[in-house]
N, C-alpha and C positions, 0 to 999 in steps of 0.2 A: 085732886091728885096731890099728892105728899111731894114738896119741894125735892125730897130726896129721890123720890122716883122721877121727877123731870127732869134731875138732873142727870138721870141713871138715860133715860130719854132723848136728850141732846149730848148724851157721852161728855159729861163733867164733871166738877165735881166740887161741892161747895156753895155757899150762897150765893158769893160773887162770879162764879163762874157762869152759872144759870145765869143771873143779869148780863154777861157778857155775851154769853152767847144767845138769849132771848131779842139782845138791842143788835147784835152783827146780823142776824136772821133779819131783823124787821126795815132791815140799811140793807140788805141784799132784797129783799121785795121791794122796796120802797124803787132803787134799779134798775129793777126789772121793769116794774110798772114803766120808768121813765123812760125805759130802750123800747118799750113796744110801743109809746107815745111817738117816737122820731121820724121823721120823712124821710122817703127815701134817700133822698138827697143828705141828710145830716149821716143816718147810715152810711153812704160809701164813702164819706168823710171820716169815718172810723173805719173801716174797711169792715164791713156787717150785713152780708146781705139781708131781705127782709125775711123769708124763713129762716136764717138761724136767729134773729131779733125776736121772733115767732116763736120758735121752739124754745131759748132760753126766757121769755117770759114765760110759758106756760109751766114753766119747774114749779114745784112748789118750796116752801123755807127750809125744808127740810134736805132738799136735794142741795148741795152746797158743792161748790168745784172739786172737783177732785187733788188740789194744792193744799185747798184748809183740812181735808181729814190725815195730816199726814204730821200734825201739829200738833 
């Protein structure tokens, strides 16, 4: 795939824009991974029950908050 079409793919625009947004994607799974690792107990210490811990790990990188597409 042509840099310019990944970055047409993560809605960027640029070299370093792909690398920005390649590295915030792989730091939003990295996250994820580490929220569906937590016990219950560290959970309602964030206030997170363990299905939405569940369901916001199962996203994938692509699926991003709904605050960052507004950027």
């Amino acid at each position: 795939m042509a840099l310019s079409n990944l970055g047409t793919l993560l809605g960027t625009r640029g070299a370093g824009s792909v690398q920005l947004a390649l590295s915030t994607r792989l730091a939003l799974w990295k996250s994820r991974r580490a929220l569906a690792k937590l016990d219950d107990r560290a959970l309602n210490d964030v206030g997170i029950s363990r299905a939405e811990a569940d369901r916001e790990a199962q996203l994938t990188v692509w699926d991003v908050p709904a605050a960052w597409k507004r950027c």
